[in-house]
Every structure is written in structure tokens, then in C-alpha cells.
MITORLO-245762 format. One record per atom (N, C-alpha, C, O): atom name; x, y, z; residue in one letter. Coordinates in steps of 0.02 Angstrom, whole numbers, always signed. Layout:
N
- CA; X; Y; Z; A
...
This chain:
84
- N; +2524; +1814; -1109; X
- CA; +2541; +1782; -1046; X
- C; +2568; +1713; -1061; X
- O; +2539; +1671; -1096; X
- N; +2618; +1705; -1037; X
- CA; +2662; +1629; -1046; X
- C; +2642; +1576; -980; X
- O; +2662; +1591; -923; X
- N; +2612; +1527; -989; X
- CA; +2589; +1487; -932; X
- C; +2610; +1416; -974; X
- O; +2592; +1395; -1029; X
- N; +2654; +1392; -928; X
- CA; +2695; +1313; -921; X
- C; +2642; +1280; -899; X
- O; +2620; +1286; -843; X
- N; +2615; +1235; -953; X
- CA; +2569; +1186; -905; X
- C; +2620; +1108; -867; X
- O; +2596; +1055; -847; X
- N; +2678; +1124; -867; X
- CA; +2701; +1068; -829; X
- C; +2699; +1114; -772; X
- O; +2665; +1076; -738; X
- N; +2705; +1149; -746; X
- CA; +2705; +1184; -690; X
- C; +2620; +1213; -655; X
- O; +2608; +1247; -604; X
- N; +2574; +1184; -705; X
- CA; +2514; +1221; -664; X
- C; +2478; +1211; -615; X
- O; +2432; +1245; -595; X
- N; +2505; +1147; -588; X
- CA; +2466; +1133; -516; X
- C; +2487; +1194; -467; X
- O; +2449; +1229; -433; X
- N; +2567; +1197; -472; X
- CA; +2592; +1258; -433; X
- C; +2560; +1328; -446; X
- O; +2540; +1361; -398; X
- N; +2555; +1348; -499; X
- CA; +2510; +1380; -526; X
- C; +2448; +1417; -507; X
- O; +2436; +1476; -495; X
- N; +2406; +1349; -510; X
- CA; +2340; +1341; -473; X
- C; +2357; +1369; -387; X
- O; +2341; +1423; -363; X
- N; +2381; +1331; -366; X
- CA; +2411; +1329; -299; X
- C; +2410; +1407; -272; X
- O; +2369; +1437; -236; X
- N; +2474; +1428; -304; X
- CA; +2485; +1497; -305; X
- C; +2429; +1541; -268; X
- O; +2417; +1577; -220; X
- N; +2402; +1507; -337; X
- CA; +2346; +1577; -335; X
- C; +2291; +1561; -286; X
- O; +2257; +1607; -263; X
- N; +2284; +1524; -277; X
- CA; +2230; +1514; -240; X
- C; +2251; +1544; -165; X
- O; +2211; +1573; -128; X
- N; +2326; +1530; -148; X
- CA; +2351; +1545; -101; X
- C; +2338; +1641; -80; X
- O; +2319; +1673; -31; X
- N; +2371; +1661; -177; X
- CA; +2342; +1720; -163; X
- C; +2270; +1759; -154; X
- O; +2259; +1816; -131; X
- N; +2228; +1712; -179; X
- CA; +2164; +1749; -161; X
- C; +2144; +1754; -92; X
- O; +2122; +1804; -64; X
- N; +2158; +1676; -60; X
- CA; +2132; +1671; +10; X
- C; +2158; +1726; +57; X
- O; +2121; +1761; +91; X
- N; +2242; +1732; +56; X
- CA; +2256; +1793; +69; X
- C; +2241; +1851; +77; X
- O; +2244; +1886; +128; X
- N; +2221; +1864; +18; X
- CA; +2192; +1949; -11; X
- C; +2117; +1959; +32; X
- O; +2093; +2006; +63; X
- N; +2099; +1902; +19; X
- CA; +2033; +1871; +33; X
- C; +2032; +1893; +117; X
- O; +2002; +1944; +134; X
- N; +2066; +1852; +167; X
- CA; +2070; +1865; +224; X
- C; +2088; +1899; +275; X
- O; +2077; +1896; +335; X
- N; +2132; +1948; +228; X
- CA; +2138; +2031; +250; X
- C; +2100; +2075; +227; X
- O; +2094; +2126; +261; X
- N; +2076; +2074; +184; X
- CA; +2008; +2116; +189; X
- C; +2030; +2194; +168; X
- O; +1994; +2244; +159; X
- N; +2077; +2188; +166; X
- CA; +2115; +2272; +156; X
- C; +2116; +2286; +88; X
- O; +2084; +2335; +69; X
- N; +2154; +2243; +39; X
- CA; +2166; +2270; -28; X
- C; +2140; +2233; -85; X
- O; +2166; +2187; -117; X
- N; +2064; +2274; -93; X
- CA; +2034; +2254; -136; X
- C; +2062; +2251; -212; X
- O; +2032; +2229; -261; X
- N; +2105; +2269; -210; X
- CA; +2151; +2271; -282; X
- C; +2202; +2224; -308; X
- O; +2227; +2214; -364; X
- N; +2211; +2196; -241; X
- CA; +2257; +2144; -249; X
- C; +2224; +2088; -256; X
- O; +2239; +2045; -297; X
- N; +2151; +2081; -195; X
- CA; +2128; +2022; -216; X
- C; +2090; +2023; -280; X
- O; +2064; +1968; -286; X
- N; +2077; +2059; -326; X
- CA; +2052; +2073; -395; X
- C; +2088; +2042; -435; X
- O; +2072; +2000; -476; X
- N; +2158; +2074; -416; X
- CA; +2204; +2040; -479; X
- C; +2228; +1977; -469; X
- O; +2256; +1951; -517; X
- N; +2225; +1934; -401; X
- CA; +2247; +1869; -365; X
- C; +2173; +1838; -407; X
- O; +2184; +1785; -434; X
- N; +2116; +1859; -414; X
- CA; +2064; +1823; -451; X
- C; +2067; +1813; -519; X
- O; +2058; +1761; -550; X
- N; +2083; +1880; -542; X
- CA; +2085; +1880; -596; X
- C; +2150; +1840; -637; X
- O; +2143; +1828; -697; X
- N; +2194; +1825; -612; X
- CA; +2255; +1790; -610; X
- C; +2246; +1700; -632; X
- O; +2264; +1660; -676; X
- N; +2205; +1701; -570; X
- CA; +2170; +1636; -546; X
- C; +2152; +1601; -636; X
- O; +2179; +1556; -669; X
- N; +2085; +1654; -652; X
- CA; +2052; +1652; -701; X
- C; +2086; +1626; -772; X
- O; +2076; +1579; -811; X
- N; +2143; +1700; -764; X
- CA; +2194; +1677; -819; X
- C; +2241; +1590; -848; X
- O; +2258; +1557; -898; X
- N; +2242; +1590; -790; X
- CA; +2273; +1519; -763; X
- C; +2217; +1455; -789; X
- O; +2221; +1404; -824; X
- N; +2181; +1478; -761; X
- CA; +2108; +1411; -772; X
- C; +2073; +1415; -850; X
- O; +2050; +1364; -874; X
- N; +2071; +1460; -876; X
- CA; +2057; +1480; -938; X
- C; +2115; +1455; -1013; X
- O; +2097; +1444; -1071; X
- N; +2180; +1453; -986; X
- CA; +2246; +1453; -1007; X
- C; +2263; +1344; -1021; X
- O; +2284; +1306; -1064; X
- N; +2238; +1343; -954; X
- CA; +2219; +1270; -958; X
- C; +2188; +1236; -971; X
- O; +2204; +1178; -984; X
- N; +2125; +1262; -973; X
- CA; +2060; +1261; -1009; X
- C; +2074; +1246; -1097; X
- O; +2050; +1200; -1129; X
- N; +2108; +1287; -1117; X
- CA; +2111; +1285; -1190; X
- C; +2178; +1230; -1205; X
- O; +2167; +1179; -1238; X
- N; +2245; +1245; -1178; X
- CA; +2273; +1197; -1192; X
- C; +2283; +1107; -1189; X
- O; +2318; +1066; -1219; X
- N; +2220; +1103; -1123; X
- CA; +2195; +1024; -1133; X
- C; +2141; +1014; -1147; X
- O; +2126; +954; -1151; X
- N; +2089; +1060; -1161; X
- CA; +2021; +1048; -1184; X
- C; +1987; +1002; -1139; X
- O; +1949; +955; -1151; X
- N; +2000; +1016; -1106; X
- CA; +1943; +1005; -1032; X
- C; +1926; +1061; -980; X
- O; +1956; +1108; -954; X
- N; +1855; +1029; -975; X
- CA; +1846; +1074; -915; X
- C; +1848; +1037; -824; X
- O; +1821; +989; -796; X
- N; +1881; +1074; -811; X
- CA; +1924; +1063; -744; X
- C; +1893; +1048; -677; X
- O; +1856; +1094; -660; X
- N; +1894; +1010; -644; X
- CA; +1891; +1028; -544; X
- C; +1910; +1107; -543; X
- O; +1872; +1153; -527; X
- N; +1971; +1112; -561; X
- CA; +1995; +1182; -539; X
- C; +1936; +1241; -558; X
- O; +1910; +1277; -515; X
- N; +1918; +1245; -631; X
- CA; +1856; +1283; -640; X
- C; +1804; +1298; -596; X
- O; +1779; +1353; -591; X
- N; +1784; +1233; -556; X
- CA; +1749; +1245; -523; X
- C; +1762; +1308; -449; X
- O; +1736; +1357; -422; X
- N; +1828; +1255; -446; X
- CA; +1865; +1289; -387; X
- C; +1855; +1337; -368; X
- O; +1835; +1356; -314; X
- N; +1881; +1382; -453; X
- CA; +1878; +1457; -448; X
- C; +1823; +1490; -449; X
- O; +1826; +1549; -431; X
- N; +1750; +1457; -473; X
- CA; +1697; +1489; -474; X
- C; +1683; +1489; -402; X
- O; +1681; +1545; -377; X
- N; +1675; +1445; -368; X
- CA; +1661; +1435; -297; X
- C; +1701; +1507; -260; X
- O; +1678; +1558; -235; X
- N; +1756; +1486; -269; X
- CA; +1800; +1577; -223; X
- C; +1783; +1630; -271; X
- O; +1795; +1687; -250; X
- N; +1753; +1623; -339; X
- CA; +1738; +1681; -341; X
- C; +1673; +1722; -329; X
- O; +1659; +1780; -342; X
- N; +1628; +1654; -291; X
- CA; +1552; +1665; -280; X
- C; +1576; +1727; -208; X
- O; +1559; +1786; -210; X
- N; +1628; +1688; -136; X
- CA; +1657; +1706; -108; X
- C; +1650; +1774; -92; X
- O; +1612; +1808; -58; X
- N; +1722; +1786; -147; X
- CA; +1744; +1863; -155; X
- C; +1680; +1917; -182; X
- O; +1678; +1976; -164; X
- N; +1638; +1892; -221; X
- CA; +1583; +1937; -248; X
- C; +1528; +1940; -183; X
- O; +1500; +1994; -180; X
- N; +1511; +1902; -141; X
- CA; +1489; +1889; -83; X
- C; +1511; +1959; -31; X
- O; +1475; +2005; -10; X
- N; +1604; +1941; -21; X
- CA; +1614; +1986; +25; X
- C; +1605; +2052; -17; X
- O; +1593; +2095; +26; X
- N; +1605; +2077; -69; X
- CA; +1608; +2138; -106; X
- C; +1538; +2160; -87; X
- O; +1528; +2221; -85; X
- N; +1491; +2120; -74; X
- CA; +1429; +2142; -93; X
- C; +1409; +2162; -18; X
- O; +1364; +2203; -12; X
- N; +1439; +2138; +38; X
- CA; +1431; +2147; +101; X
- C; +1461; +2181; +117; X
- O; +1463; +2192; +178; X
- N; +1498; +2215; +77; X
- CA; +1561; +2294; +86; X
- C; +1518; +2347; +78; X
- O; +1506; +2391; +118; X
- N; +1499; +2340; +30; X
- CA; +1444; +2387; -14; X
- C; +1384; +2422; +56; X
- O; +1365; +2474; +83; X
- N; +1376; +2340; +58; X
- CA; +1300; +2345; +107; X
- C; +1323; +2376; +174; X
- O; +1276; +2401; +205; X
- N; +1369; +2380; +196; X
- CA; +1394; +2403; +260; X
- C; +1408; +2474; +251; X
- O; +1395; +2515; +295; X
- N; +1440; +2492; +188; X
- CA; +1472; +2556; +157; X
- C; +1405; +2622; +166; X
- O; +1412; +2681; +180; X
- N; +1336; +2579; +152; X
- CA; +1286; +2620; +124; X
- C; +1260; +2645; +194; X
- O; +1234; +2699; +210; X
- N; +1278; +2567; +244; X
- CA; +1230; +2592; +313; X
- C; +1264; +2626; +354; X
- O; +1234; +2646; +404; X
- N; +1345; +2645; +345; X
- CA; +1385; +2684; +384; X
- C; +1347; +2755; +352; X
- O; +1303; +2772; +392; X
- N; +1349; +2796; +300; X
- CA; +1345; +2845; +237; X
- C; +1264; +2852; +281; X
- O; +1258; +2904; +314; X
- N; +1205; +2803; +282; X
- CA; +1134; +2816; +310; X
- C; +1138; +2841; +366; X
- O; +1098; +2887; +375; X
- N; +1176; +2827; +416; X
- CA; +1176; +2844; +496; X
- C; +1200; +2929; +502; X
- O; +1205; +2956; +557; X
């Protein structure tokens, strides 16, 4: 993966844009997977090439507490539709 760190605020941006997205339609759990996982790539990528650890790190842990949140409340809804 090729990531420009003169360009990674946009970057960051991006993605975040794409998670919230993915995030707030609620429809395609696949997209918001890879909009996270993306995310990750990005923060990890930056991570190593300035040897710091980031605001943004945090960022992403925070939306990814989020997304594992709504997954888990998918689940939980999934099981009590399937019980009835």
C-alpha cells in the first residue's frame, strides 16, 4: 500500500468520512469493514513513518469502539428476531 504522508490529513479525513457513512446507513457491513479497516491502514502507515503515536490513533479506536458497539447490537437484535 502506497500512502503519501504529505497528503494524510486528507487521508485521515477520507476515511473517517467513509466510516461515518458506512456507519450511518447501517446497510453495508462490508463496506464499513473495509472504510475501518482502511482507516487502520492509514493510522498504522503513519504511525511508523513518524514514530509517533497520534490524536488520530485515538480517533480511530474511539469509532472503532462505535462500529464494534453497533455490530454487537446487530447480533443482539438478530438473536431476538430468530427467539420470537
Amino acid at each position: 500500500m502506497n500512502i503519501d504522508l504529505r497528503n494524510i490529513n486528507s487521508d485521515f479525513e477520507s476515511a473517517i468520512l467513509k466510516i461515518k457513512k458506512a456507519y450511518n446507513f447501517k446497510t453495508n457491513t462490508q463496506a464499513l469493514e473495509h472504510a475501518c479497516t482502511r482507516y487502520l491502514e492509514i493510522v498504522l502507515k503513519f504511525e511508523k513513518e513518524s514514530h509517533e503515536h497520534t490524536q488520530r490513533t485515538l480517533q480511530y479506536y474511539d469509532l472503532l469502539d462505535q462500529v464494534e458497539n453497533y455490530f454487537e447490537v446487530k447480533e443482539k437484535l438478530k438473536s431476538r428476531v430468530k427467539q420470537k
